[in-house]
N, C-alpha and C positions, 0 to 999 in steps of 0.2 A: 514479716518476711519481705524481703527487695524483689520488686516483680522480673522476673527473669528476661521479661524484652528488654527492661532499663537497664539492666548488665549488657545486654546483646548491642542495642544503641549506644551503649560509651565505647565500648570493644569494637564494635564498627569505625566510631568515631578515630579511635586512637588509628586502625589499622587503616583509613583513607588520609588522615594528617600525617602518616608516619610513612606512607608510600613514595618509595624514591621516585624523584622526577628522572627522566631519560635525555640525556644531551642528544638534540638533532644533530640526525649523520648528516655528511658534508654532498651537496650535489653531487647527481651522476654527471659526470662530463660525457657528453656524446663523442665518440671517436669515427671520422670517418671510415667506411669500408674501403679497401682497394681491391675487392672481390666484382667483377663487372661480369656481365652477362649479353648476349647479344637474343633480343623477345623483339620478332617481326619485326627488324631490321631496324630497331631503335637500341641504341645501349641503357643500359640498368646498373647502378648499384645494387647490392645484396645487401640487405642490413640487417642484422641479427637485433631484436628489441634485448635490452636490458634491463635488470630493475633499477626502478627510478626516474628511467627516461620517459619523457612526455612527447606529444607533437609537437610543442613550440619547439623543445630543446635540438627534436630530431631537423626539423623545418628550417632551426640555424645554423648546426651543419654543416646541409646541402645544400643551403641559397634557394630553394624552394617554398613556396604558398602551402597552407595547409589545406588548401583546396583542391591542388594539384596532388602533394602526399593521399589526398582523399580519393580523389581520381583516378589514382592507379593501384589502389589498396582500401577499396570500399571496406573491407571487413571491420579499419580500424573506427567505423563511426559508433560501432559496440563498446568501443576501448582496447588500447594497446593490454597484449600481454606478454610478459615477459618470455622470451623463447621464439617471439613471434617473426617468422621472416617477410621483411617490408621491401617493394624494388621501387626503385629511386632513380628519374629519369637521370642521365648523369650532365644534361644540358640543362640549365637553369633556363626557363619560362619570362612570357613578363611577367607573369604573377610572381615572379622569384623574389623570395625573402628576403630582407633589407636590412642591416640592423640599424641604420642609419635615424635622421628623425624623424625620416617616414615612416619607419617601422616601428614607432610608439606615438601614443599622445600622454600630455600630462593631466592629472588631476589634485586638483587640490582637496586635502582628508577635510570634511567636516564633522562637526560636533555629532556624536554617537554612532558614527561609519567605523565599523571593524572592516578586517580584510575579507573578511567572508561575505559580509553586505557590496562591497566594492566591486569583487568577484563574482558575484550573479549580476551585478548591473551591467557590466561589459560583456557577460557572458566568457569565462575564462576561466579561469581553475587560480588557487592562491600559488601553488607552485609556481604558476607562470610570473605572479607577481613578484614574487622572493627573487628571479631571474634576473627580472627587470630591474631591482632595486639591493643587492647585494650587502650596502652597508646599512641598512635601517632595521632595525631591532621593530621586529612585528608588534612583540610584546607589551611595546611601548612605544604608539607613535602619536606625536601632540597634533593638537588641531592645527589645519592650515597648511602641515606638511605637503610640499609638491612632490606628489610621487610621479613612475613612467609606468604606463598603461599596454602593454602590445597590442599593435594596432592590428588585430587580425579577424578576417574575415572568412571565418571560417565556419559555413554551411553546406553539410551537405548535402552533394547533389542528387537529385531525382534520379531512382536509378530506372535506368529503362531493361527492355526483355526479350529476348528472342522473335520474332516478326515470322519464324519462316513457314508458320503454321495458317495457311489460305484461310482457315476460317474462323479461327481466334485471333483476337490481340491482348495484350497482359496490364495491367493494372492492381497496385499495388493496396492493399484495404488501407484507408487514411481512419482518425479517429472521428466517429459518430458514424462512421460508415453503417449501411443496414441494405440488405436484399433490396427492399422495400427502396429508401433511400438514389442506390446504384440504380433503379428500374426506371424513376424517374430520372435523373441524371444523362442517361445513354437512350432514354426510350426504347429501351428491353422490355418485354415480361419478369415478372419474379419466377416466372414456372424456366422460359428459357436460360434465366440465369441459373436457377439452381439445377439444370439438366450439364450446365456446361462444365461446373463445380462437383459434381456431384462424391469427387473424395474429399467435401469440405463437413464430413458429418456432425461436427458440433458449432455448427454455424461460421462464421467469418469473426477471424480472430486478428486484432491492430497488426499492419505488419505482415500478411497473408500475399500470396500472389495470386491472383487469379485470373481466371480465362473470362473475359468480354466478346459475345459475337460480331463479328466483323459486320458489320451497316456502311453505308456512306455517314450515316451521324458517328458513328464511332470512331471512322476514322480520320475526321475533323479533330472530335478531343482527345484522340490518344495517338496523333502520327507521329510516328516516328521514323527516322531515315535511320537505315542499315548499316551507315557508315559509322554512325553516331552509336550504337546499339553497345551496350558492357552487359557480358554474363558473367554472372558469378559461383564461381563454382564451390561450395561449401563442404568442407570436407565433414562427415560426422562423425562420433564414435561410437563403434559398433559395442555397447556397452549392456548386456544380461542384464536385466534390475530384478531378478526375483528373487521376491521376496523371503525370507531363509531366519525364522525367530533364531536369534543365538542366546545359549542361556547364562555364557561367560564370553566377556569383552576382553581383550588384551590389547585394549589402545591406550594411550596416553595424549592429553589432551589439555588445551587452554583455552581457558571461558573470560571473556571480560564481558561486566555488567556495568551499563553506564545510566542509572540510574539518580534521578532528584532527590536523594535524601534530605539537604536544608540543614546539614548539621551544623554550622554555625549559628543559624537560630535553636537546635537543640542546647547549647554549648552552656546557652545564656539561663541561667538556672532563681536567678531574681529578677524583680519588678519593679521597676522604679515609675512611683506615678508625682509627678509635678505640676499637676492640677490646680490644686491647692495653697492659696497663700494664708500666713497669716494677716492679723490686724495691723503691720507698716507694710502692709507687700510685697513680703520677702516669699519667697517661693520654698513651701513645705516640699520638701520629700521624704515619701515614705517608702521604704524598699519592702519589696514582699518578695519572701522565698516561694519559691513553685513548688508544689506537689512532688515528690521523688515520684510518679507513677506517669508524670504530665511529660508527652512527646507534642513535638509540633504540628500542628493540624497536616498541615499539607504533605508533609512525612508520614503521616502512619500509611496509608495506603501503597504507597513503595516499600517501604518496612515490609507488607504483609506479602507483595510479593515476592520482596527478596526471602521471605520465610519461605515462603510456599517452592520454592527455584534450591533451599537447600534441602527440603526431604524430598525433592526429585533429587539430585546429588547423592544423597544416601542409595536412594534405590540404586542409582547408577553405577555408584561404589560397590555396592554391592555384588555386583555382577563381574568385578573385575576391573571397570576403567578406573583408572588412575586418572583425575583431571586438579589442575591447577584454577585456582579460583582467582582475579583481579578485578576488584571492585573500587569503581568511581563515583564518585557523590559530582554530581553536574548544576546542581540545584537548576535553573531556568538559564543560568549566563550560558549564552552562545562564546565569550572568551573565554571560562573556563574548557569548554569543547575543541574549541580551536587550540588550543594549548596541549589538549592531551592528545587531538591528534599529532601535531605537529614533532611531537616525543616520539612517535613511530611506535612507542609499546606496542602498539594495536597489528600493527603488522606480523606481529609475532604470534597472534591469536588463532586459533582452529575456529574461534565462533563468539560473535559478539551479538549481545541481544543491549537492546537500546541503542541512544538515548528516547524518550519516550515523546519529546516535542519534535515536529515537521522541523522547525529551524536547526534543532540540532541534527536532526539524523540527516539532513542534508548536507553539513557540516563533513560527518563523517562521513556518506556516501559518496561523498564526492573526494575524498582525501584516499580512499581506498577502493576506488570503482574500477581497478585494475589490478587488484591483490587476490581476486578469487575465494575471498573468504562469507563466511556466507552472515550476515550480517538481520538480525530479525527485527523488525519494529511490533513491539505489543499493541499499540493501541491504534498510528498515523494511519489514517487512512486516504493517500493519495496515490492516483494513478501513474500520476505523472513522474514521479519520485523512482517506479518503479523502470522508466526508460532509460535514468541516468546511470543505472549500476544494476547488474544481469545478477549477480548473488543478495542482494533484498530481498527480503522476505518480509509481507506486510498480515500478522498474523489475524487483526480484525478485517475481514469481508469489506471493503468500498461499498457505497452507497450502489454503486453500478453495480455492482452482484448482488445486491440485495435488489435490488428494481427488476433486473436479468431471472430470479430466482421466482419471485413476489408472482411478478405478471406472467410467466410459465404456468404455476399454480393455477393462477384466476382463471388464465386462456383454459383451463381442462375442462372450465363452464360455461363452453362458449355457444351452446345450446340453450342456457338458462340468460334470465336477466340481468344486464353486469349493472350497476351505479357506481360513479366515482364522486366523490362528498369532495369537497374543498372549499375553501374560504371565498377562493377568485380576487384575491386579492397580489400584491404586488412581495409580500413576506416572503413567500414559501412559492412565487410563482417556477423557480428554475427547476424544484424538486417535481411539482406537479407537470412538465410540459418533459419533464427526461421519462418519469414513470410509464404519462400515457404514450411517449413513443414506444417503450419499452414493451408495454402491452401490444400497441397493434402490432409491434413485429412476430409476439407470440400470437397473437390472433391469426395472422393472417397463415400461420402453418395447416390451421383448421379451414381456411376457406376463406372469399371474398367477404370482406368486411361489411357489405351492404347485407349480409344474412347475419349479421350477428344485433342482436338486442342491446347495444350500448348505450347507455343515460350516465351527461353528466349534468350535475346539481352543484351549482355556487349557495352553500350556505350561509346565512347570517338571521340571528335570532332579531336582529334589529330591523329586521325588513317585514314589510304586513306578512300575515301568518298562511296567509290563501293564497299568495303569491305563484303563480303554477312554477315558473321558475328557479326558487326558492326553495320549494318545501318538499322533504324526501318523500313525504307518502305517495304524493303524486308521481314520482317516478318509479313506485313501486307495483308489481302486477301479484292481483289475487288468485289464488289456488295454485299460482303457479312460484317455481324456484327462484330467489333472487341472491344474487351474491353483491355484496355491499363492501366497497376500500374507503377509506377514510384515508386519506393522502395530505396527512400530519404530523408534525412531531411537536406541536403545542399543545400542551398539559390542557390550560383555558379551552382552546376549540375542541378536540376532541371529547374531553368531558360533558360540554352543551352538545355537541354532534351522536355522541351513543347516548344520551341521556331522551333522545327522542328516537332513538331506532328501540331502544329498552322500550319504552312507550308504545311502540310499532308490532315489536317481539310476536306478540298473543296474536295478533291480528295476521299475519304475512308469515310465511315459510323462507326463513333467510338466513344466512351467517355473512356475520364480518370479518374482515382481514385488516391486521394493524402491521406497524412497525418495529424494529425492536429497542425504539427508543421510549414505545410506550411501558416497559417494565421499568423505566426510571420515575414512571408519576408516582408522586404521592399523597395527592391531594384529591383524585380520585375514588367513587365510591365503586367498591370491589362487584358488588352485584351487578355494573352493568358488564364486566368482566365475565362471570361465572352463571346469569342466568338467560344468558345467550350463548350462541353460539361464534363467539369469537375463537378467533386463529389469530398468532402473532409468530412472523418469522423473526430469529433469533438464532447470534455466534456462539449464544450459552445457554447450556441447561446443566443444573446440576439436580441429582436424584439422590436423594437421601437412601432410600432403599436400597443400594447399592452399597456391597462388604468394603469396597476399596474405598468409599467417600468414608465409610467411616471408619474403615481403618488409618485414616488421613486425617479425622477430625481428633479422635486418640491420640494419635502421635503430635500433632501440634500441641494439643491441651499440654500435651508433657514435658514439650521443649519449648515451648514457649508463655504457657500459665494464663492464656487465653484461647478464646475460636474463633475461626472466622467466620463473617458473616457467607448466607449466596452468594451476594453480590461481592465479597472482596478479592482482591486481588491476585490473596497466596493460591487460589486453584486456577488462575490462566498460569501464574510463575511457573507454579508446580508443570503445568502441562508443556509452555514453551521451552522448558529445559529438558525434561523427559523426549519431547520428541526429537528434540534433534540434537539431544546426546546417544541417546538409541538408537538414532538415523547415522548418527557417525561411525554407533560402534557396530553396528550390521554392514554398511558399504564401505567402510574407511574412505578413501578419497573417493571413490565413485560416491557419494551421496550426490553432490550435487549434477549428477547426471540421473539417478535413481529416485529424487523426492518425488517425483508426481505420483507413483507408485504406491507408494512408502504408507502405511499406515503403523500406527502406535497407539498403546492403550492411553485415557484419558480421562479426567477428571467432569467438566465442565465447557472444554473447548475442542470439537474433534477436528483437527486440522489436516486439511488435504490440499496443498500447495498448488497451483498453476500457473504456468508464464502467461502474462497476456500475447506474445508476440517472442517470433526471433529476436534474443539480444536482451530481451526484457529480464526485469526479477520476475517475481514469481507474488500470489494473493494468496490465501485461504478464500476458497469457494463452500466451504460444507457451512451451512445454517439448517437451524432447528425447527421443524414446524408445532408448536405448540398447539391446545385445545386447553383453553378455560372450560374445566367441568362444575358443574352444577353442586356439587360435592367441595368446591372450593379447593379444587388440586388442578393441578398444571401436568398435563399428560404430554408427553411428545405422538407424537401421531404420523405418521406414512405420508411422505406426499402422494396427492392423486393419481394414479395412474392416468397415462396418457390415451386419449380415447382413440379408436379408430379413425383415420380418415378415408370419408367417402370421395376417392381419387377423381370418381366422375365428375365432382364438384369445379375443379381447378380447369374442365375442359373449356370453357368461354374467357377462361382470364387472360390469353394471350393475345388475344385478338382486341 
């Protein structure tokens, strides 16, 4: 019998080779307004945004800088949207726009530069490019080609904030910012600062406005003149998100998956090895046919989540929604991606999940970071990705929320012994120095840091054995609690690193905390896992005991004549299509005002979305606290509650 994925993979294959390409629509031409306004005795254009239209496009126009359009239409540094009304001094600036040869330079293409490589160098979008350059076929440009560049310098500006308040001044959270951080900076208290914030309840978030008290140091780094002062005023939508289960859908819907299938190397079904000569050294070949049941390595695991993404569809179906399905094979080329954006199909989507590499979804993020469509990455985990386009969705946790998460946890033991294990080496030095910031920030919620028991320990088995420096036992205290981080994701070091706290175990009253990169070892002996007291946070847990895992394992076996493993793919697919097809068909267009909310049933991945920042996409923050039991099972387990703070503690720290 022909195994049913191998039907499903040639049926894939026909249906992404046989998918019409989309002729690109033809430029928006910006039309000027003759709509003028008289705003504090300056005159204004009114400019209604269109789709299609950009800042270069709007910028050439009016004979205006896009620093200038920035200046008087901050909100656009989120991204133009269509509907949006821009006011346009109607006197052109020196900054004013040029088209002339100041207003480009040229570049000559080099060998393996696409348009989209070119486009992040100069920082510019490729539409601005195609502007610039009209008659040159993207698709096809030879090395050496002089293209024109827009010369534009377009940063925006620092915005400043209201002054009139005598005993605050405002300051905007930059990235790495921390209480802690701000206190040294303006030579504040942590306690003063967070009396001045005090509606900033889940800490300071990129992007945050907040109140700074007025010092003469303050007002050195943050003066600002009143004349100079932009407020902005953001209009919001007063939009209901509750939550309301519906148990029939009546939307209709379009999914694009853009996904690495490699079916070109599926295609290739023989083997030709040319190894071998014979006795005049002619070159033997012997062709060998492949297995009918053999896919390409690096395809099955995309395979499984595109399985796992069609019985969410069923269920979905099932309910009512009607969705259109467009599936793209991207294999790793970035011009394949550029291609498909450039066809606009995408624009037509209610919801696109992929592509699954940083290069590509920046491709598309950036092609559509003014479409409003909500766009999910399963695996990229960058923060930075999420500034350039407000509908990203980065479905795996960042390392930053995993550190934010980790050192919350530890901080609940900030009474008992803390150790932090690491190499002290120059590998893994960025990860270890973001953690322990990340720690003392949670620590210090408990109190001044000089009452906290902290020990850290640079390990290496290559160093003498009695070394006080060196060796965990020495940092570890008798009769009493120790909690132990191991601040690794090497297979090698961790293995030697718990192979001597295992060793420690009998002796000292302790658990460890790992990461959730240690469920990838495999070379690891499972006992120092299971007869300790290890914890490992984690985006995934799946529990067999549970009717719907295995009402999901049945169903697969059936339709497709295999199962999946824990660790594969088809149960994140499964869950990233479920949620935010259920998300659509509960809020229809209000979803993406409703997802922080929003919860959905789930297999393996329970996702609860949050913006970092005004303007931002949005992360998955929920991870899993595991317990390695003695029993050899993987339990999820509560995080700690958070202890009481003794208030009187914090009374010496401002002084």
């Amino acid at each position: 019998m022909v195994n049913h994925r191998i039907l499903f993979t040639f049926f894939l294959t026909f249906l992404l080779l046989s998918f019409p390409v989309f002729a690109q629509e033809n430029e928006v031409q910006v039309k000027k307004s003759t709509e003028r306004v008289l705003i504090e005795g300056k005159v204004y254009f009114i400019h209604l945004v269109k789709k299609g239209e950009t800042v270069y496009s709007i910028c050439k126009a009016y004979y205006i800088s896009p620093k200038t359009l920035s200046r008087e239409n901050p909100a656009i540094i989120v991204g133009l949207q269509p509907g949006q009304v821009l006011k346009i001094p109607e006197s052109s600036d020196v900054e004013g726009f040029t088209p002339d040869m100041n207003g480009f330079i040229l570049h000559k293409v080099e060998d393996g530069e696409t348009f989209y490589s070119i486009s992040r160098r100069y920082n510019i979008s490729i539409k601005e490019i195609e502007e610039m350059n009209p008659d040159l076929d993207l698709n096809d440009i030879p090395t050496e080609t002089v293209i024109k560049i827009p010369r534009i310098d377009f940063q925006p500006e620092k915005q400043d904030f209201p002054v009139s308040d005598k005993k605050y001044l405002f300051y905007r959270v930059e990235y790495k910012d921390t209480y802690y951080s701000l206190s040294k900076k303006f030579g504040i208290s942590i306690r003063k600062l967070k009396r001045a914030n005090e509606d900033k309840k889940d800490g300071l978030q990129l992007g945050d406005v907040i109140r700074i008290p007025r010092t003469p140091k303050t007002e050195v780094l943050l003066a600002a003149k009143p004349d100079t002062i932009t407020v902005v005023h953001v209009e919001m939508k007063d939009t209901v998100c509750e939550h309301k289960p519906l148990v029939y859908f009546n939307n209709s819907v379009k999914v694009a998956m853009l996904l690495p299938f490699y079916l070109d190397e599926n295609i290739k079904r023989e083997i030709v090895d040319s190894s071998r000569t014979d006795q005049y050294g002619n070159t033997i070949r012997k062709v060998t046919v492949r297995d009918e049941n053999w896919i390409y390595n690096k395809s099955l695991r995309f395979i499984e989540f595109y399985e796992g993404a069609l019985l969410a569809l069923e269920d979905i179906k099932n309910r009512g929604m009607a969705v259109e399905l467009y599936v793209f094979d991207t294999d790793q080329d970035s011009r394949k991606v550029e291609n498909i954006a450039r066809s606009r199909v995408l624009e037509d989507m209610d919801l696109i999940i992929g592509p699954v590499y940083s290069m590509n979804l920046s491709i598309i993020s950036d092609y559509l970071s003014n479409k409003n469509i909500p766009i999910v990455s399963p695996f990229v985990q960058k923060d930075e990705l999420l500034w350039a386009n407000s509908s990203l969705f980065e479905a795996n946790p960042s390392n930053s929320v995993e550190d934010a998460v980790l050192s919350g946890i530890v901080a609940t033991d900030y009474n008992k012994n803390i150790v932090l294990v690491h190499a002290g080496d120059t590998i893994e030095r960025e990860k270890v120095n973001k953690f322990k910031r990340a720690l003392m920030d949670s620590l210090r919620q408990y109190g001044p840091l000089d009452d906290v028991n902290l020990k850290e320990v640079y390990y290496s088995e290559n160093r003498a054995r009695r070394d006080t420096i060196n060796e965990i036992k020495d940092a570890l205290l008798e009769n009493e609690a120790n909690s132990i981080v191991v601040i690794s994701e090497r297979e090698t070091f961790v293995s030697e690193v718990l192979a001597k706290i295992f060793s420690l175990s009998k002796e000292y009253d302790l658990k460890v905390f790992g990461f959730p990169e240690w469920q990838q070892f495999r070379n690891i002996q499972l006992e120092y896992f299971h007869n300790m007291d290890l914890f490992i946070l984690t985006p995934y847990f799946l529990d067999y005991n549970r009717n719907d895992v295995v009402d999901i394992l049945k169903r697969y076996r059936e339709k497709f004549s295999t199962e999946p493993a824990s660790n594969s793919f088809a149960w994140i697919g499964y869950d990233i299509m479920y949620y935010f097809l259920s998300g659509i068909g509960t809020y229809g267009n209000e979803f993406m005002d409703c997802f922080p909310t929003y919860k959905a049933k789930y297999l393996i991945t329970d996702l609860r979305f949050k913006k970092l920042g005004f303007g931002s996409g949005a992360i998955n923050q929920k991870l899993f606290l595991l317990q390695y039991t003695k029993d050899f099972r993987e339990v999820e387990v509560p995080f700690p509650p958070r202890p009481e703070i003794d208030r009187y503690r914090f009374f010496f720290d401002e002084y």
